[in-house]
C-alpha positions as CSV (number, residue, x, y, z in Angstrom):
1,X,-32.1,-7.2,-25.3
2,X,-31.2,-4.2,-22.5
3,X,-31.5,-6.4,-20.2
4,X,-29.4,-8.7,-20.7
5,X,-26.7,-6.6,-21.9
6,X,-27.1,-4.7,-18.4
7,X,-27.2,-8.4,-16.6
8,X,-23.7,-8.8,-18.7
9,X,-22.3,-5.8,-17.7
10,X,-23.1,-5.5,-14.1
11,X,-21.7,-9.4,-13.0
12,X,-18.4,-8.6,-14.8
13,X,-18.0,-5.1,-12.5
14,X,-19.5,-7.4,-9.1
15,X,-17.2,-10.1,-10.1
16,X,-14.0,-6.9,-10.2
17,X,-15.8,-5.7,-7.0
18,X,-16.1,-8.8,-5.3
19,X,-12.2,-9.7,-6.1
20,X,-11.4,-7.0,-3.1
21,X,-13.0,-9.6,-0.6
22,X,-10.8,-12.6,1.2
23,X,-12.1,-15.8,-0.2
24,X,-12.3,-18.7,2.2
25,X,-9.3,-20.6,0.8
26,X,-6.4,-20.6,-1.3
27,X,-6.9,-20.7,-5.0
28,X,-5.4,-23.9,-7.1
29,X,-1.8,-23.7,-7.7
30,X,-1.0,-21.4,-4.6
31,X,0.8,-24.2,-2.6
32,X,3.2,-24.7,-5.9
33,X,5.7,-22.0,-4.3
34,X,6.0,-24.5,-1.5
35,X,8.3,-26.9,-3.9
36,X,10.5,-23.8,-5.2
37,X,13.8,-23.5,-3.9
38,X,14.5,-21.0,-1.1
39,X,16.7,-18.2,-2.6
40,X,19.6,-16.9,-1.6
41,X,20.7,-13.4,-1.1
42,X,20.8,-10.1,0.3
43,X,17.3,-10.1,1.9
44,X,17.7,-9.1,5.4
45,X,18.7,-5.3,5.1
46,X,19.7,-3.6,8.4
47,X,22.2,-4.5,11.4
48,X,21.9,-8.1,12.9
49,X,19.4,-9.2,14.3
50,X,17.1,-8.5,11.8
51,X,14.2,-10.8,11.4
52,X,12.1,-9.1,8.6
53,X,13.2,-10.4,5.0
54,X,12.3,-8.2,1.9
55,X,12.4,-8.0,-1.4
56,X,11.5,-6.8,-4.9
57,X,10.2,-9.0,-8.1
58,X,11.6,-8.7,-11.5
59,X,8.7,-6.5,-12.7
60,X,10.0,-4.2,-9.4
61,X,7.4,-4.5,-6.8
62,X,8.7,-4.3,-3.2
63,X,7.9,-6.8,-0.7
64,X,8.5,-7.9,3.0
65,X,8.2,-11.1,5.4
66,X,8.3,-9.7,9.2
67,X,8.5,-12.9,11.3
68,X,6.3,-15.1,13.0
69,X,3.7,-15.0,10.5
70,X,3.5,-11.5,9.3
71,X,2.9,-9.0,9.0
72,X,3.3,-9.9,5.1
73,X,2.6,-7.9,2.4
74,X,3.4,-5.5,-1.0
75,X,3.7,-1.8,-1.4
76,X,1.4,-2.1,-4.8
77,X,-1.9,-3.2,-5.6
78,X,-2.9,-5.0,-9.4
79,X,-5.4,-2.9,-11.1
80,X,-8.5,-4.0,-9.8
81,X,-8.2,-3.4,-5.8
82,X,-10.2,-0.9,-4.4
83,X,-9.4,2.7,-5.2
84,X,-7.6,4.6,-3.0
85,X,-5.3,1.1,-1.9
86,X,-1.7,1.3,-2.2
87,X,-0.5,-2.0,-0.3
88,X,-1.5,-5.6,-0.1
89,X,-1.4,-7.0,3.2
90,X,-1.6,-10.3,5.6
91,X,-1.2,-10.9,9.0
92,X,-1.8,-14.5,10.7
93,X,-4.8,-13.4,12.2
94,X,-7.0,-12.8,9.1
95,X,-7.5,-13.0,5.3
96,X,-5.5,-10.5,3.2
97,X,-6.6,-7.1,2.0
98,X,-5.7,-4.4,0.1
99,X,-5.5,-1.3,2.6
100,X,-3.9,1.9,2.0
101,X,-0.6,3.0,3.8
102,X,1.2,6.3,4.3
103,X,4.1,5.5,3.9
104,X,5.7,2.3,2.4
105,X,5.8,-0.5,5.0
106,X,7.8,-3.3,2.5
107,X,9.8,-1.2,0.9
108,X,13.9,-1.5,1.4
109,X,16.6,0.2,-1.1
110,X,19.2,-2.3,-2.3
111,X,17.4,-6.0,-1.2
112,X,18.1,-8.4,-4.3
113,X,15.2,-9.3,-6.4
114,X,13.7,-12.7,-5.8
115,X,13.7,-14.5,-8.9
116,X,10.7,-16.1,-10.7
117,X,10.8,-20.2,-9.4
118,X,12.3,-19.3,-6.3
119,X,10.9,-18.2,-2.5
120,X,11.7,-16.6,0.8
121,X,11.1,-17.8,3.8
122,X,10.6,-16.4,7.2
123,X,9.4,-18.1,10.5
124,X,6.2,-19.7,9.2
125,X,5.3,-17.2,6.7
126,X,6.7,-17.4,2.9
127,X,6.8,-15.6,-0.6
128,X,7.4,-17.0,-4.2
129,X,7.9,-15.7,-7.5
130,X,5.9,-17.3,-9.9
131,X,7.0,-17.2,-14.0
132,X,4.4,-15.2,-15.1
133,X,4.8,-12.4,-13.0
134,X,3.1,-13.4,-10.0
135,X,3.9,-12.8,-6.0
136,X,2.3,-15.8,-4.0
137,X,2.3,-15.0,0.3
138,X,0.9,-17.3,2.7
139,X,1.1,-17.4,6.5
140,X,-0.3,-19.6,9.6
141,X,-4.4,-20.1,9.6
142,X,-4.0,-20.8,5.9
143,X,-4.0,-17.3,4.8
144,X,-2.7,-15.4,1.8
145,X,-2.7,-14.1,-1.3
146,X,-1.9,-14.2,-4.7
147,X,-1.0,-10.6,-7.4
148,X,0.7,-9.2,-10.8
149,X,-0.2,-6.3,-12.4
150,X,-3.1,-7.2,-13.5
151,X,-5.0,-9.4,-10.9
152,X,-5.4,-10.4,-7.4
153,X,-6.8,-13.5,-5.2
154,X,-7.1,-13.0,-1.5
155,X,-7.6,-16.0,1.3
């Protein structure tokens, strides 16, 4: 009987652990922010040109698009990222991960917030509010990732 209710509490805390590392490829349901309508907005803070587009979500995370591909990301991490992680982030070149940062990288006073059902876009790369509180990012080589509060996917 110990050992299974060790065998039952260790593959819950892999399964958190193992939710740190890039899966392969997107989960289901990550291509729906592809069909919601681009917003519109005061996204692109700073004098013209500026290609970066940020953003915060209704629950008040802040996030960014730089262009061609990334760097994408959010200054916040759901509860089960690594300790120590502030930021999640994605560039073209490789899965997402939760690092830590400094300083905050996608965070701009007085950008609109993006509402649930709608997305940014920016030169290849793009961002979507889902309606139950999630932030959706994906960029060139079919990488991305998926957060809320409470949860986190990584591709």
């Amino acid at each position: 009987m110990i050992r299974r209710g060790a065998t039952l509490i260790a593959v819950p805390a892999v399964a958190l652990a193992a939710g740190a590392v890039a899966g392969a490829e997107a989960p289901p349901g990550a291509d729906a922010i592809d069909d919601y309508p681009v917003a519109q907005g005061f996204y692109r803070p700073g004098p013209p040109p500026n290609y970066h587009v940020f953003f915060k979500t209704p629950d008040g995370l802040s996030c960014g698009i730089g262009p061609n591909g990334g760097p994408i990301g959010c200054d916040g991490v759901p509860l089960g990222a690594p300790p120590g992680t502030n930021q999640t982030f994605l560039t073209s070149g490789g899965p997402a991960e939760y690092r830590h940062s400094p300083t905050p990288t996608f965070t701009r006073e007085g950008v609109d917030v993006l509402p649930a059902g709608y997305r940014l876009e920016n030169w290849g790369a793009s961002c979507g509010v889902g309606y139950q509180g999630t932030v959706t990012c994906k960029t060139y080589g079919d990488h991305g990732f998926t957060i809320s509060s409470v949860y986190g996917v990584l591709w």
